[in-house]
Backbone as ProteinMPNN parsed JSONL, in Angstrom:
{"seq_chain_A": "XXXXXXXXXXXXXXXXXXXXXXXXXXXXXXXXXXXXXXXXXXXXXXXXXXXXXXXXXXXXXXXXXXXXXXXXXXXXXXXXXXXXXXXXXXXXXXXXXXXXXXXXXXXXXXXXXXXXXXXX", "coords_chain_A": {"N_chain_A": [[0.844, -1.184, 0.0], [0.539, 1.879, -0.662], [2.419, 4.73, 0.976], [2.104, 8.072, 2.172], [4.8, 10.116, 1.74], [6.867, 12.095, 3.71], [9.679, 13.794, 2.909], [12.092, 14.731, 4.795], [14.742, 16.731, 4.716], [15.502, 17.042, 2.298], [17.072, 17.503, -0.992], [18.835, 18.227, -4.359], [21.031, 17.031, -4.667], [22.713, 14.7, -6.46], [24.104, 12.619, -5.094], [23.04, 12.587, -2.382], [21.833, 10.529, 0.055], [19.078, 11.213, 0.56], [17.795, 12.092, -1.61], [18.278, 10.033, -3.164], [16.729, 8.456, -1.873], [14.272, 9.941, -2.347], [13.636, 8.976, -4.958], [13.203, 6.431, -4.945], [11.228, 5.711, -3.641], [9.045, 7.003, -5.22], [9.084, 5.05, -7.039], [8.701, 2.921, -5.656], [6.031, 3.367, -5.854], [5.162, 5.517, -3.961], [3.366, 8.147, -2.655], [4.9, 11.531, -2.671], [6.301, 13.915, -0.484], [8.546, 16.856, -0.087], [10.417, 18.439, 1.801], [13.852, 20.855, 2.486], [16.433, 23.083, 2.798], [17.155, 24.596, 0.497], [16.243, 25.445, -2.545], [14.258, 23.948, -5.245], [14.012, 20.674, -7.297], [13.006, 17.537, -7.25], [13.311, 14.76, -9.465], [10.617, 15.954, -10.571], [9.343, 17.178, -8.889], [8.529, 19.481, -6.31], [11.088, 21.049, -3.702], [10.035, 21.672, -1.176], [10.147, 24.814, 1.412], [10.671, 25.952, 5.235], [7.51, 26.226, 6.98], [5.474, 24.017, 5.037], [2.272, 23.37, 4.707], [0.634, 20.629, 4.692], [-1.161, 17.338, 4.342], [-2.553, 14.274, 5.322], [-0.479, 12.934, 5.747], [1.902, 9.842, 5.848], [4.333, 8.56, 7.052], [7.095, 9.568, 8.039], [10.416, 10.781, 6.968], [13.262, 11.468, 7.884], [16.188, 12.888, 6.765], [18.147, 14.809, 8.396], [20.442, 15.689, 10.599], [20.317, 15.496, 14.203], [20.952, 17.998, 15.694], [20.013, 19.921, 14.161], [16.906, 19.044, 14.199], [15.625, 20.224, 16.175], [13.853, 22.655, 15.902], [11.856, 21.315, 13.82], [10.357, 19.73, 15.607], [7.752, 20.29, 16.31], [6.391, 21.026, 14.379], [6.058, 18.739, 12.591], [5.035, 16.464, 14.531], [2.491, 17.937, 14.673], [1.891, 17.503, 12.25], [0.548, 14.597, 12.42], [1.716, 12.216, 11.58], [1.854, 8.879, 11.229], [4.424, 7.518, 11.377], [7.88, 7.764, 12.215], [10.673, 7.668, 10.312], [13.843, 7.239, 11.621], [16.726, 7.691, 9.936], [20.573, 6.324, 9.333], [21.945, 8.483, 11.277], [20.842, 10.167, 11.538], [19.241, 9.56, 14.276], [17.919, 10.434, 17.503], [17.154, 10.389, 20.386], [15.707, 12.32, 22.035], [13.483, 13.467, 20.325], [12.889, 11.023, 19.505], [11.066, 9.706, 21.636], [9.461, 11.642, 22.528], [7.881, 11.117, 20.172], [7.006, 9.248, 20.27], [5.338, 9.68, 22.558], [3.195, 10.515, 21.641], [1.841, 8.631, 20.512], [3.24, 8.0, 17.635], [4.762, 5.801, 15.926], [8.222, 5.073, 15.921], [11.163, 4.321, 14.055], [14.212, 3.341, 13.79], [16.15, 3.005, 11.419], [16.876, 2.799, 7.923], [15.637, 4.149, 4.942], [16.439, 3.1, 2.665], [16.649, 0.346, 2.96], [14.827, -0.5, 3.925], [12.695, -0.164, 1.795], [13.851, -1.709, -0.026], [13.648, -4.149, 0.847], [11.283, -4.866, 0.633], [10.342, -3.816, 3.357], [8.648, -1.239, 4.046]], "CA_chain_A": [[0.0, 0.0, 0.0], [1.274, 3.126, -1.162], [2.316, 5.717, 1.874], [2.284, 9.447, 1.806], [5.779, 10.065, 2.463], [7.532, 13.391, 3.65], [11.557, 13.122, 3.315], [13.123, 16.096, 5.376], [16.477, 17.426, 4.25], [15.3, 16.588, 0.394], [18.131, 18.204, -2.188], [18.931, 18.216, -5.641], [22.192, 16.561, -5.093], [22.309, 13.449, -6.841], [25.196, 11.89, -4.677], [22.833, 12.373, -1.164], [20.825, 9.675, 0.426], [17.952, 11.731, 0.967], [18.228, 12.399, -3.031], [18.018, 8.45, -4.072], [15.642, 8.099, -1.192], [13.156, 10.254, -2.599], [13.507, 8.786, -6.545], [13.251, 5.102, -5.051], [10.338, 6.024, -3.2], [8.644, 7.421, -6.407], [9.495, 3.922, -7.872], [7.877, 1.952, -5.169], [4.796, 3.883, -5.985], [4.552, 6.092, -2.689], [3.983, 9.909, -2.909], [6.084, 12.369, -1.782], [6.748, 15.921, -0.42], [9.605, 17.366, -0.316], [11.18, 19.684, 2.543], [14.883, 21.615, 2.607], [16.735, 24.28, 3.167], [17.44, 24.564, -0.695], [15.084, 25.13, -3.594], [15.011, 22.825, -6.503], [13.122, 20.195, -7.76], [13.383, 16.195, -7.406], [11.84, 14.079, -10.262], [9.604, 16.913, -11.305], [8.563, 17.672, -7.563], [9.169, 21.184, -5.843], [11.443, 21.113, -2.474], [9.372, 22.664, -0.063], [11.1, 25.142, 2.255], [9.694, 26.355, 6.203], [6.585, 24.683, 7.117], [4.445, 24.12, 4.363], [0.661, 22.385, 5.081], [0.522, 18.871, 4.567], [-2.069, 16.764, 5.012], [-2.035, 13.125, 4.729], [1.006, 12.395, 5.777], [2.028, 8.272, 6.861], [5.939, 8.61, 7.029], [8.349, 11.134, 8.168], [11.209, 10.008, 6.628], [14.365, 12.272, 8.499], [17.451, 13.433, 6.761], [18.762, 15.87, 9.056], [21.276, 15.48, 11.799], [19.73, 15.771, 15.464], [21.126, 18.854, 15.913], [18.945, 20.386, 13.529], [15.686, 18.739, 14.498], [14.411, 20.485, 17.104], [12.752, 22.978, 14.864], [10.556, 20.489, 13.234], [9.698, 18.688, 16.239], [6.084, 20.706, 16.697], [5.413, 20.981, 12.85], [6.356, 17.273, 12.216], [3.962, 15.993, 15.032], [1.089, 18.246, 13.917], [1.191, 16.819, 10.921], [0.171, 13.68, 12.831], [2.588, 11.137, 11.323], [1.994, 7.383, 11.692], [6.049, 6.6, 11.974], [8.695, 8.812, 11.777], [11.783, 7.001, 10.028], [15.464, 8.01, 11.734], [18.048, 7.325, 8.947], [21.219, 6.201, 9.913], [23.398, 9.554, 11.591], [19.681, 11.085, 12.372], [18.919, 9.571, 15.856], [17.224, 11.72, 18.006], [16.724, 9.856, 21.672], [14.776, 13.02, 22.844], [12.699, 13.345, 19.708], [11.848, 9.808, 19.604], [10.193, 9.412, 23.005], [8.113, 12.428, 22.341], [6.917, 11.319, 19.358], [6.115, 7.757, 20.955], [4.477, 9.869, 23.351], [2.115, 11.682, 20.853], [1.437, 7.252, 19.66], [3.465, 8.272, 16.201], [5.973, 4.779, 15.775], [9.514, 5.745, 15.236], [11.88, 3.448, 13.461], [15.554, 3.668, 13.514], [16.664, 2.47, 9.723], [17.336, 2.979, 6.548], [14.799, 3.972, 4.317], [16.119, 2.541, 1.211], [16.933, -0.615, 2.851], [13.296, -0.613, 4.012], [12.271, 0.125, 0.924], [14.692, -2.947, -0.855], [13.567, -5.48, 1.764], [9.503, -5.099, 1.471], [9.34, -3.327, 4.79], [8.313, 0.036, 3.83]], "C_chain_A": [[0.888, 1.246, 0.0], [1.066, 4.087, 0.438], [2.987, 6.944, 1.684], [3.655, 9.848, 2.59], [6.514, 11.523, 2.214], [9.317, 13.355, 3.782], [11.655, 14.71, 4.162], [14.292, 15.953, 5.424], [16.813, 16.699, 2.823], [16.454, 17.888, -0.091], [18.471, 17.354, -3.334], [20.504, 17.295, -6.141], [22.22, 15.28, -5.129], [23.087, 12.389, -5.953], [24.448, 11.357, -2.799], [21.719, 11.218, -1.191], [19.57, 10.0, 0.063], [17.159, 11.963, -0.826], [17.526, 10.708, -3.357], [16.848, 8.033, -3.228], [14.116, 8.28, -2.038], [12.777, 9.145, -4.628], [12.967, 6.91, -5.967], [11.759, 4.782, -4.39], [9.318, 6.238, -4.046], [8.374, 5.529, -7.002], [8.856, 2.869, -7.239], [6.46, 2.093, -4.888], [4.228, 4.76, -4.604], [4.317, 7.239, -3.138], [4.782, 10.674, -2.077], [5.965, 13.405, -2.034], [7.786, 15.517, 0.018], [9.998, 18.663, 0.61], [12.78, 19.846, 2.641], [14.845, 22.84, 2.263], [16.784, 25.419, 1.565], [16.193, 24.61, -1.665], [15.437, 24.474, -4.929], [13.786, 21.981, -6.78], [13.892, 18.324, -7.308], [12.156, 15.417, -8.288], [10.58, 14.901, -9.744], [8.619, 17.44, -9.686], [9.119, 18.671, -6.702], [9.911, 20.793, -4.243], [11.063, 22.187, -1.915], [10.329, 23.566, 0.892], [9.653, 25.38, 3.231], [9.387, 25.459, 6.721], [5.188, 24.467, 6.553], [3.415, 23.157, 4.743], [0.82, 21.528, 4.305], [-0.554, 18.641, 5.225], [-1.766, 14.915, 4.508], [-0.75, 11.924, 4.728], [1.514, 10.812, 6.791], [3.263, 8.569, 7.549], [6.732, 9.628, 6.853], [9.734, 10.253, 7.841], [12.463, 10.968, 7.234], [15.817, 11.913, 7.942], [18.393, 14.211, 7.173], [19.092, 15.53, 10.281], [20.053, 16.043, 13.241], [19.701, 17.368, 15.708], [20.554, 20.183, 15.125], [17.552, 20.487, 13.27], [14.998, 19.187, 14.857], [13.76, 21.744, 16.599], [11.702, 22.887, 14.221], [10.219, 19.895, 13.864], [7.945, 19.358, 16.18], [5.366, 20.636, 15.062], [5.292, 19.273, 12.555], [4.972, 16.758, 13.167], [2.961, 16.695, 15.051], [0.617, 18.007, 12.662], [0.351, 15.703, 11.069], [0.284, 12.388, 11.554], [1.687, 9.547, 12.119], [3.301, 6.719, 11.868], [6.604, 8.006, 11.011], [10.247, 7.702, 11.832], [13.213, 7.847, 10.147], [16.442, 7.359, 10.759], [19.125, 7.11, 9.312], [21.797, 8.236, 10.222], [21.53, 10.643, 12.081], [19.127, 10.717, 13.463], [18.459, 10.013, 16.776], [16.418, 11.244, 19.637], [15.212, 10.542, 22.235], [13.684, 12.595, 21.885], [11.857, 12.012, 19.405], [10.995, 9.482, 20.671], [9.331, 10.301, 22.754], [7.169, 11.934, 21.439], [6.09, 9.862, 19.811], [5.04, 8.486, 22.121], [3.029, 10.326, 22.704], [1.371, 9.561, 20.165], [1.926, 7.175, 18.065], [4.911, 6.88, 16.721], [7.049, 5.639, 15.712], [10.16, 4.388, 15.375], [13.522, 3.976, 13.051], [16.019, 2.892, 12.825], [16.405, 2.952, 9.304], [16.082, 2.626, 5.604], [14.824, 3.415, 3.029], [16.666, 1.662, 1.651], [15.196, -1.256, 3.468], [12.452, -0.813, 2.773], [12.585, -1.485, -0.353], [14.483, -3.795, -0.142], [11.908, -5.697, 1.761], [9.009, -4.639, 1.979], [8.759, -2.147, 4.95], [7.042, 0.015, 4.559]], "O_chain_A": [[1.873, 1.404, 0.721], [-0.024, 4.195, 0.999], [4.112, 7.054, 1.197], [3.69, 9.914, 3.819], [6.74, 12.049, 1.125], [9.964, 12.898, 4.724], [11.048, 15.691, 3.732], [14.888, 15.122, 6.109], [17.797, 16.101, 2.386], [16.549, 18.986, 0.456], [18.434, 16.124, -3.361], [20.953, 17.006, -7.25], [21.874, 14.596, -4.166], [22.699, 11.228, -6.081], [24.853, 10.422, -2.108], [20.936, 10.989, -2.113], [18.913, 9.257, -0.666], [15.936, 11.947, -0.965], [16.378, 10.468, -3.731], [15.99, 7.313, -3.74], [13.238, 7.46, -2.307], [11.688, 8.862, -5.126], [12.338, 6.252, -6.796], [11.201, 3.707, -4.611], [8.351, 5.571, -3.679], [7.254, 5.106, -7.288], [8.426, 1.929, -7.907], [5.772, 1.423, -4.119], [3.052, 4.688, -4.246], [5.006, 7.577, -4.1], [5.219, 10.405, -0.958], [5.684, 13.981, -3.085], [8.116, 14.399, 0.415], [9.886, 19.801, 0.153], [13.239, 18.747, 2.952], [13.982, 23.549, 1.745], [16.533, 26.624, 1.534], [15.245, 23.84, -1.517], [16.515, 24.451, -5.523], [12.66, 22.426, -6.561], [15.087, 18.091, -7.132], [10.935, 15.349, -8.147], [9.8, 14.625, -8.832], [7.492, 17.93, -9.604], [10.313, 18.578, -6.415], [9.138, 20.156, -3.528], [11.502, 23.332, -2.02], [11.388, 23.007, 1.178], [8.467, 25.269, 2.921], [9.955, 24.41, 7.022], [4.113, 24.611, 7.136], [3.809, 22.054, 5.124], [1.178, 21.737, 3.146], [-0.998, 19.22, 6.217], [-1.013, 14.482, 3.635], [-0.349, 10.889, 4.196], [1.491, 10.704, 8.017], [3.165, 8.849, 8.743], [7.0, 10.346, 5.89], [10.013, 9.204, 8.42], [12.588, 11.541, 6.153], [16.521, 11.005, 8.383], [19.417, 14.391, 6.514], [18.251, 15.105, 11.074], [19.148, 16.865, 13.098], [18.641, 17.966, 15.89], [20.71, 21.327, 15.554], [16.957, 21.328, 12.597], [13.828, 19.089, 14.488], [12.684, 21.795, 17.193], [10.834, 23.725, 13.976], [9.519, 19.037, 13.327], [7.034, 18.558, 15.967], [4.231, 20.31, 14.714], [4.188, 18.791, 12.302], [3.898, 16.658, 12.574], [2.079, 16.04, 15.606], [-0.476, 18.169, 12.12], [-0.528, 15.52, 10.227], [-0.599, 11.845, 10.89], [1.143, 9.377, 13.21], [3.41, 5.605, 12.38], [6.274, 8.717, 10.062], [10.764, 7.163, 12.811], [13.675, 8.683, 9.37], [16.891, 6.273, 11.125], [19.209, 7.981, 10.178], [21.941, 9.029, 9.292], [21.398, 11.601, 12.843], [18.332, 11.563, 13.874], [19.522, 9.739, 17.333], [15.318, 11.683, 19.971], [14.177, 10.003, 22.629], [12.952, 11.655, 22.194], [10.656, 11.896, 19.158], [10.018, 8.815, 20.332], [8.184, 9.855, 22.713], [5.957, 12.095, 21.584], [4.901, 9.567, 19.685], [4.042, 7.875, 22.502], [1.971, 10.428, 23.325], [0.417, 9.519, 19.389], [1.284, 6.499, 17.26], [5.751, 7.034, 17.608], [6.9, 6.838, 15.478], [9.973, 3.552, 16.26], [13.85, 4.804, 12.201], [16.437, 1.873, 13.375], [15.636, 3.831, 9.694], [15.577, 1.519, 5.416], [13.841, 3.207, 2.318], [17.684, 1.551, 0.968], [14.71, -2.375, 3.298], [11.535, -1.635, 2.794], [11.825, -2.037, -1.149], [15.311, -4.677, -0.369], [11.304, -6.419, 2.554], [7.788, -4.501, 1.903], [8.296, -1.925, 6.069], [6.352, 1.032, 4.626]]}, "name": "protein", "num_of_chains": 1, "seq": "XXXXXXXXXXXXXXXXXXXXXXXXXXXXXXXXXXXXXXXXXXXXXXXXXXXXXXXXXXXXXXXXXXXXXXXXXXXXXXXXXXXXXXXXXXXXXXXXXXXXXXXXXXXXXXXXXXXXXXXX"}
């Protein structure tokens, strides 16, 4: 089943995770928004900057170091996420307990090995 998936710390650079994430994602038929710091496009889709309205949203998919998080912790859980996926090097101890507190899963892996294994 296809899930509405938000990557955060989406860019145009073909060499980043967050980059092949979003195209493989596309490929396993999910949709996707698109938030960074950067404007641009990925496979024909606009990188959101801020905190643009979403609705709909299954999967927070997190490209951005901890230390950059706590910004999006209040927009992220008003989106009211069903799992918020930590990527390897994004970790976030605090942020995960909150969001278990709010009943939003969090999953520490790799979204394109999630993605290459079924478990999406």
């Amino acid at each position: 089943m296809a899930k509405k998936t938000l990557v955060i710390g989406a860019t145009t650079n073909t060499a980043r995770y967050a980059y092949i994430a979003t195209n493989m994602l596309l490929n396993h038929g999910h949709e996707v928004a698109l938030l960074g710091i950067k404007k641009g496009e990925v496979a024909s889709i606009p990188i959101q900057n801020g905190f643009p309205a979403l609705e709909n949203i299954d999967t927070v998919t997190m490209y951005i170091g901890p230390q950059h998080q706590a910004e999006y912790y209040d927009y992220i859980l008003g989106l009211h996420p069903k799992r918020i996926v930590f990527n390897p090097g994004t970790e976030n101890p605090e942020f995960e307990t909150l969001a278990q507190s709010k009943g939003i899963d969090v999953e520490e892996a790799c979204t394109l090995v999630l993605l290459s294994t079924g478990q999406y």
